[in-house]
N, CA, C and O atoms as CSV, one atom per row, in Angstrom:
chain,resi,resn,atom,element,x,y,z
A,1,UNK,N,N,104.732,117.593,77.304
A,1,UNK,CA,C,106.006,117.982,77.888
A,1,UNK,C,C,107.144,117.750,76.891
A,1,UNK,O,O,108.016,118.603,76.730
A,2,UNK,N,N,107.129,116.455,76.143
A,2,UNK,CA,C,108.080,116.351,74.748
A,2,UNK,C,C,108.092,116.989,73.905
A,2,UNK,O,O,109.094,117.399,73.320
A,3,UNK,N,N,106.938,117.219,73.651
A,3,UNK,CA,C,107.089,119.031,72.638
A,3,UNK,C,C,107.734,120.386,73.226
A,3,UNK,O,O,108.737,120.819,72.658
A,4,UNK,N,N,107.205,121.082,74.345
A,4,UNK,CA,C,108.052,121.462,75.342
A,4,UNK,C,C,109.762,121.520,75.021
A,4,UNK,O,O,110.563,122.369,74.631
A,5,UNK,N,N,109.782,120.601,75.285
A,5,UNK,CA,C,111.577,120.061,75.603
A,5,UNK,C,C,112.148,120.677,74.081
A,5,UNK,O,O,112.950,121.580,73.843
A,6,UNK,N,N,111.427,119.847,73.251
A,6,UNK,CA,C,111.951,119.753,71.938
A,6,UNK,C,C,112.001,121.474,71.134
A,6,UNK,O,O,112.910,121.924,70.437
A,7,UNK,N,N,110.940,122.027,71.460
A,7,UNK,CA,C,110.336,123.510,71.231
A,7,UNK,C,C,111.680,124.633,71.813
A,7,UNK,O,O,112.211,125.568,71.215
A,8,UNK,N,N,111.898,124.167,72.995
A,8,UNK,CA,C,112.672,125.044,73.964
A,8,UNK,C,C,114.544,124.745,73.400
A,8,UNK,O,O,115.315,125.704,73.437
A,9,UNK,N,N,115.011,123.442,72.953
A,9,UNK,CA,C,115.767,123.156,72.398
A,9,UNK,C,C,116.180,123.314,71.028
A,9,UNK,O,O,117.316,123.121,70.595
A,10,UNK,N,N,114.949,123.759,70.246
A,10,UNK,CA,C,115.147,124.384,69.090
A,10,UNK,C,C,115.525,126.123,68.979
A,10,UNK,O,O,116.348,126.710,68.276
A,11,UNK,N,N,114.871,126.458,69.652
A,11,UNK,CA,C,114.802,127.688,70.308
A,11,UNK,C,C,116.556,128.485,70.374
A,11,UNK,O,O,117.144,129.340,69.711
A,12,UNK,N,N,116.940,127.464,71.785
A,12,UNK,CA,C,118.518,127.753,72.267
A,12,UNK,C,C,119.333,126.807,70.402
A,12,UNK,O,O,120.559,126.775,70.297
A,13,UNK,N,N,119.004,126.580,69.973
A,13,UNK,CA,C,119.936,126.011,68.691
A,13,UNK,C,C,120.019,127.414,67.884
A,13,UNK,O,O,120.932,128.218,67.701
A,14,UNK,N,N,118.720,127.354,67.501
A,14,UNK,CA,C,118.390,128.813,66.143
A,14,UNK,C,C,118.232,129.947,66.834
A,14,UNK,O,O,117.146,130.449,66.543
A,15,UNK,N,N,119.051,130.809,67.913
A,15,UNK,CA,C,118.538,131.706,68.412
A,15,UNK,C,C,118.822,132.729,67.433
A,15,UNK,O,O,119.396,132.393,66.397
A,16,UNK,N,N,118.443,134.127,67.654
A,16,UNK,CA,C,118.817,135.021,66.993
A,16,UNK,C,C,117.777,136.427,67.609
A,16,UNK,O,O,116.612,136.433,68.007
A,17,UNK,N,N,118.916,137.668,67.453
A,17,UNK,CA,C,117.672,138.372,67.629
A,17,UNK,C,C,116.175,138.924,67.029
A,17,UNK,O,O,115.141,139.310,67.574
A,18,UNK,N,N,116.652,138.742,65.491
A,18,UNK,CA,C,115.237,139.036,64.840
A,18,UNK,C,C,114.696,137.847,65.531
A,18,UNK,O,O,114.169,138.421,66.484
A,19,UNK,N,N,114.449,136.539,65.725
A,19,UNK,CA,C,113.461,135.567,66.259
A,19,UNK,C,C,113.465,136.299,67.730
A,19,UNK,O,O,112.367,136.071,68.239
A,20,UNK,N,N,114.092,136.907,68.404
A,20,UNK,CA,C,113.582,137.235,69.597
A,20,UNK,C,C,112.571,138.647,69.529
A,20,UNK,O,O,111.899,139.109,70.451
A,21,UNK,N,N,112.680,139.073,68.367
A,21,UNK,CA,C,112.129,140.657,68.449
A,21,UNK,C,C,110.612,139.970,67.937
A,21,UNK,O,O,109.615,139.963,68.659
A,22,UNK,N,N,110.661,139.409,66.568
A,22,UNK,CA,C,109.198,138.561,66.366
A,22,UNK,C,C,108.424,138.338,67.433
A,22,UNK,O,O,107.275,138.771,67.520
A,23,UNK,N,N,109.222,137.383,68.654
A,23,UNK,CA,C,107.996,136.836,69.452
A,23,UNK,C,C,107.466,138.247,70.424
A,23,UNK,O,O,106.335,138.537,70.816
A,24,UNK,N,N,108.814,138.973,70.619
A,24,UNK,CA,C,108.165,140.296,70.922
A,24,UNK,C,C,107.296,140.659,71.100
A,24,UNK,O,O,106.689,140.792,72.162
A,25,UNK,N,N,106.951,140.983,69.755
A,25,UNK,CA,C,105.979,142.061,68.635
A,25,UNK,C,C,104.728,140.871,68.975
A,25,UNK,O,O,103.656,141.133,69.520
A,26,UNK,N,N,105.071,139.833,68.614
A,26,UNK,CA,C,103.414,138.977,68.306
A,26,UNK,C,C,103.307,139.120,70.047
A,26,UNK,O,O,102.216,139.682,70.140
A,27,UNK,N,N,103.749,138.958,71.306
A,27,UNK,CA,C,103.703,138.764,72.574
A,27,UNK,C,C,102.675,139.982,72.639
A,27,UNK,O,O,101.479,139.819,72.881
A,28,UNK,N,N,103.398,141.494,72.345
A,28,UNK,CA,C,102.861,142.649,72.479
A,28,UNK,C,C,101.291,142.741,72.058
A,28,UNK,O,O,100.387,143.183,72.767
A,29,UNK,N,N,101.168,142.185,70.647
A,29,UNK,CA,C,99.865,142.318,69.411
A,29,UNK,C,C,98.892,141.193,70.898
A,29,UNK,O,O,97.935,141.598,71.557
A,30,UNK,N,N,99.406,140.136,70.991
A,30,UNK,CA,C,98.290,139.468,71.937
A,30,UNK,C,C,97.873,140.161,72.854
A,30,UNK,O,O,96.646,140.191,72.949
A,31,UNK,N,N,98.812,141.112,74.041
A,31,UNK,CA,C,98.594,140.806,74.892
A,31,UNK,C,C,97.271,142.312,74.320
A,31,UNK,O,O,96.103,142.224,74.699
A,32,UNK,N,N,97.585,143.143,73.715
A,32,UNK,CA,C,96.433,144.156,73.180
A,32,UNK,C,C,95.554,143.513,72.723
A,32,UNK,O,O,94.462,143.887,73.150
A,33,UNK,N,N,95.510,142.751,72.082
A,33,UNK,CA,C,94.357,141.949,71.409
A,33,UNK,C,C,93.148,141.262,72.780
A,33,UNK,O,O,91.918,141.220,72.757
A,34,UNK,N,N,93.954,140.884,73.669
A,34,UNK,CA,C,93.226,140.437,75.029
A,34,UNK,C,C,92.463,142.273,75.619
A,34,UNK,O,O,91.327,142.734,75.726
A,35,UNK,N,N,93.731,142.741,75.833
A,35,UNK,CA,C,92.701,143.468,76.572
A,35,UNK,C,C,91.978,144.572,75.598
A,35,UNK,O,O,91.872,145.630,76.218
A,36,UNK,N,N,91.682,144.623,74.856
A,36,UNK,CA,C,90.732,145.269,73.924
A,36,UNK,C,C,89.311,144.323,74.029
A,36,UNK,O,O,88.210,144.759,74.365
A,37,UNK,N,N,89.629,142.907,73.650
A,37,UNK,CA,C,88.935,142.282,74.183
A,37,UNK,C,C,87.980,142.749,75.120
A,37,UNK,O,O,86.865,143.112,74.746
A,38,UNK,N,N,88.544,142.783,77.042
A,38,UNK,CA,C,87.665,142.558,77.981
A,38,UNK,C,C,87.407,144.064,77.802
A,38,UNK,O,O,86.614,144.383,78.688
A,39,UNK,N,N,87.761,145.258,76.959
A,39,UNK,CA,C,87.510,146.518,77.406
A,39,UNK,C,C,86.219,146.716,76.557
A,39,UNK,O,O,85.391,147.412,77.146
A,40,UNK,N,N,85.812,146.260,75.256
A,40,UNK,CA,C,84.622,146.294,74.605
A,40,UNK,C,C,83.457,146.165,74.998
A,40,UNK,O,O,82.555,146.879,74.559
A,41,UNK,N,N,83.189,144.870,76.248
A,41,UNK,CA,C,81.924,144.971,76.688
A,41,UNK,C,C,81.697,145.225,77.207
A,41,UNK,O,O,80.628,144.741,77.579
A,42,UNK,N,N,82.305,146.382,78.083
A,42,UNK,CA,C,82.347,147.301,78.750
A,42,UNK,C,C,81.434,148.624,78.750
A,42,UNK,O,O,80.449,149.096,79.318
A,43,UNK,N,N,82.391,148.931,77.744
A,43,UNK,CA,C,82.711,150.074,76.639
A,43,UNK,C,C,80.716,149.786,76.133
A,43,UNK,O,O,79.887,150.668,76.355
A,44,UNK,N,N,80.440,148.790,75.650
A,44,UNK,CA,C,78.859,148.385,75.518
A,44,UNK,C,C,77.787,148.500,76.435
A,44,UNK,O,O,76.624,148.247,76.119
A,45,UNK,N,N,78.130,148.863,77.529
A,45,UNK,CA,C,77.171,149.045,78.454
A,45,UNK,C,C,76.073,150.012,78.330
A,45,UNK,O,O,76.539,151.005,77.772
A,46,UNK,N,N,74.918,150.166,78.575
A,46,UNK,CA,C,73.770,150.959,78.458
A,46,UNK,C,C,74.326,152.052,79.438
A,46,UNK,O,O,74.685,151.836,80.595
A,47,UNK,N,N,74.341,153.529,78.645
A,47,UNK,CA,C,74.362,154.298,80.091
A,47,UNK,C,C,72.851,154.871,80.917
A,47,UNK,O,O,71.779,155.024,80.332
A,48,UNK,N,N,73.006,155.036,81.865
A,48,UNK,CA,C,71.699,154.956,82.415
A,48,UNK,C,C,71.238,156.437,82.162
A,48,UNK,O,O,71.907,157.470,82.200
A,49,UNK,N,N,70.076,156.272,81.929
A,49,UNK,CA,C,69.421,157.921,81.702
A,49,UNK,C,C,69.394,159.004,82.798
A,49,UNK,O,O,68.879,158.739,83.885
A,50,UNK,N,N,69.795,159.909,82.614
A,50,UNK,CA,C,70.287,161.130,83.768
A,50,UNK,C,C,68.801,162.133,83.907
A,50,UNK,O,O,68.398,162.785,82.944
A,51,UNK,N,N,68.324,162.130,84.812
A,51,UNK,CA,C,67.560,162.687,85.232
A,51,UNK,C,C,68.030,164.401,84.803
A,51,UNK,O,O,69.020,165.108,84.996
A,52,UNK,N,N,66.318,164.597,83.932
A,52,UNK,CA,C,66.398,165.923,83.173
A,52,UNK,C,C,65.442,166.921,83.972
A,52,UNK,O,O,65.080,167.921,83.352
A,53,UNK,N,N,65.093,166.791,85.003
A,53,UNK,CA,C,63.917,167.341,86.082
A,53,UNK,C,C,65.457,168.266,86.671
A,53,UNK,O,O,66.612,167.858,86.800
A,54,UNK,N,N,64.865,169.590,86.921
A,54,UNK,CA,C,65.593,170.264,87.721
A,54,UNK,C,C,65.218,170.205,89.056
A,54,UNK,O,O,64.186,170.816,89.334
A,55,UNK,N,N,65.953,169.460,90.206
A,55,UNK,CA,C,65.530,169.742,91.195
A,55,UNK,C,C,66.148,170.451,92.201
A,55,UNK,O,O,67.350,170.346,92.447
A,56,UNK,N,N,65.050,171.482,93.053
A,56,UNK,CA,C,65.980,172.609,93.820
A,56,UNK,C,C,65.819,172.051,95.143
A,56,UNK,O,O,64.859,171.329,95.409
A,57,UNK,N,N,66.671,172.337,95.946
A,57,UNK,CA,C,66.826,172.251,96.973
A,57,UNK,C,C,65.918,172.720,98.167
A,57,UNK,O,O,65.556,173.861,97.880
A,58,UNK,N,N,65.350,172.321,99.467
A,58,UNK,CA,C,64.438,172.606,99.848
A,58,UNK,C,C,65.036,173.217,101.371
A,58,UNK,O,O,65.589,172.474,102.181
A,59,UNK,N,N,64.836,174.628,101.596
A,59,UNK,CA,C,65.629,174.945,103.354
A,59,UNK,C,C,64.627,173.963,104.080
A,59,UNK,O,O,63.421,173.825,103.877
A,60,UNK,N,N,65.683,173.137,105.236
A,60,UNK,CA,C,65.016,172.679,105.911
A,60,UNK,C,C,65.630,173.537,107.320
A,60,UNK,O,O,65.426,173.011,108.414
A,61,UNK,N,N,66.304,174.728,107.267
A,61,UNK,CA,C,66.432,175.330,108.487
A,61,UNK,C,C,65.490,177.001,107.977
A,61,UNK,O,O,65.442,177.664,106.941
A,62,UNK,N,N,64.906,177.115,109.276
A,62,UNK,CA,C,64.199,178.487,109.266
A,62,UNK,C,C,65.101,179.057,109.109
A,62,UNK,O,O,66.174,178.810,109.659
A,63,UNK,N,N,64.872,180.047,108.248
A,63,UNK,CA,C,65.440,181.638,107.443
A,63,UNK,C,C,66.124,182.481,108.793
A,63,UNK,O,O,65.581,183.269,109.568
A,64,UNK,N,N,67.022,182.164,108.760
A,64,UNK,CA,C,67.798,183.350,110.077
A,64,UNK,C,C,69.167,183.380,109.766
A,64,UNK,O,O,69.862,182.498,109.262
A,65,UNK,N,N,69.627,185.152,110.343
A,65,UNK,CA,C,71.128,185.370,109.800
A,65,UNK,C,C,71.879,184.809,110.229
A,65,UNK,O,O,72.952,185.116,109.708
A,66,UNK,N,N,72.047,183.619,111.413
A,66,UNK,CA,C,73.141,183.451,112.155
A,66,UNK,C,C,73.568,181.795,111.781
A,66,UNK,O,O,74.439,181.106,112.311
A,67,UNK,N,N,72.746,181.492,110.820
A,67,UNK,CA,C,72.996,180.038,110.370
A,67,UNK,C,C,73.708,180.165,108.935
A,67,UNK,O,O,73.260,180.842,108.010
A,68,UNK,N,N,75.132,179.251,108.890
A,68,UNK,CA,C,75.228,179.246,107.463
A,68,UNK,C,C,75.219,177.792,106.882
A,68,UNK,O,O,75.691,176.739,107.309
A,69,UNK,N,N,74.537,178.104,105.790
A,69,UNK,CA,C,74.530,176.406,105.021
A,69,UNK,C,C,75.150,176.344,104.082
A,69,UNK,O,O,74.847,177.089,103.149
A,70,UNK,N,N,76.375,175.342,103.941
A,70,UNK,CA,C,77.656,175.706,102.966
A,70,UNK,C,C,77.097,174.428,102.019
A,70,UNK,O,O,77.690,174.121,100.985
């Protein structure tokens, strides 16, 4: 917490905006750096093999004009 104090008090002494645009930029670079992170092992996943069999469809209603199957 004394570091804290002392950190946050240096801070309000030396302010400036280039030191505010820095933590910015490094704030920004982390917070991409994280989620690139959780998006990679993801991104690694096996995709599952897609069935290469054509399969047709089978009428399960008798052949008559007055039925439609959408």
């Amino acid at each position: 917490m004394d570091d804290r104090a002392r950190l946050d008090n240096q801070y309000i002494e030396n302010w400036s905006l280039w030191q505010d645009l820095v933590i910015l930029v490094l704030t920004i670079s982390a917070v991409t750096r994280n989620i690139l992170q959780t998006v990679k092992p993801a991104a690694r996943m096996p995709v599952p093999a897609q069935d290469t069999e054509r399969r047709e469809l089978v009428g399960m209603v008798p052949d008559s004009g007055n039925v439609l199957v959408g």
